[in-house]
N, C-alpha and C positions, 0 to 999 in steps of 0.2 A: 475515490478512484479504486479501494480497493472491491468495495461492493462491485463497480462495474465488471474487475476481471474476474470476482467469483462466480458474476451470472453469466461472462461468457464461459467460464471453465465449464461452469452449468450445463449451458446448453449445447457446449462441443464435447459432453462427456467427459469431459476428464476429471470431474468429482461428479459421482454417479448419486443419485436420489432418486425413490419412488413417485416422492412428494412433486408437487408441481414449483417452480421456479422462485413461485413468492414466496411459500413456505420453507422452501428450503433456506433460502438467504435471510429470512424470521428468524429459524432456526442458530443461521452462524452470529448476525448480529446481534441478536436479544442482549447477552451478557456483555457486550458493550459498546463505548458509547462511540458515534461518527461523528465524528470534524468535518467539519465545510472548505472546501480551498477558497480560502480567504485572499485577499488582495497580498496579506503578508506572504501566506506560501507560495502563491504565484509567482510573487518576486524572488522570496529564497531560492525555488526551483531553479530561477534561470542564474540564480546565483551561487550554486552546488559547483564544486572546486571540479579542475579539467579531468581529474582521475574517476568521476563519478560517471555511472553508466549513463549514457546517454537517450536512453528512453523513458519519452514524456512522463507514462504513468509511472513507470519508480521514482522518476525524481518529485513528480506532486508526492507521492508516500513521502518518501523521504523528508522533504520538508515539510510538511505534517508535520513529521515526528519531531524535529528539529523545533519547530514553531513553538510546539506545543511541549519541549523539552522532556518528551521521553524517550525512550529508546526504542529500537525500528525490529518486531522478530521479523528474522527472516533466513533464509537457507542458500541465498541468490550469492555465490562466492563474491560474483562484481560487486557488492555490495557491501560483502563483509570485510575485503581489501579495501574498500576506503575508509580509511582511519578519522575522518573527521565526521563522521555519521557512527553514535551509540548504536549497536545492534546485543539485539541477545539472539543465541539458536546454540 
């Protein structure tokens, strides 16, 4: 999920690249590794506590991170007020 919103940020400019789309998203993931929404986070997702933000793609992240027991960076305040999701930033 979060590949997909890097290649829309991509392509609506708001992280600017010379490179072409594929490269550039080469570029963010190379150093590390993508998780699959597995059946498990699927279900975490829709099992994220009522204080968690309420759009789809954070909450796949989210439980990603949850699933996979680490912790979630990010800058998204809705997300750093919920206290039952580890976040670093």
């Amino acid at each position: 999920m979060t590949v997909v919103e890097l290649a829309m940020m991509i392509k609506r400019n708001r992280i600017k690249s010379s490179a072409s789309i594929v490269t550039t998203l080469a570029e963010f993931t190379d150093p590390v590794t993508i998780l699959p929404v597995s059946w498990e986070v699927a279900i975490e997702s829709a099992y994220l506590p009522e204080d968690f933000n309420s759009d789809p793609a954070d909450r796949l992240i989210a439980a990603t991170a949850r699933v996979a027991g680490i912790p979630l960076v990010t800058a998204d305040e809705r997300i750093l007020r919920c206290t039952s999701i580890k976040t670093i930033w």
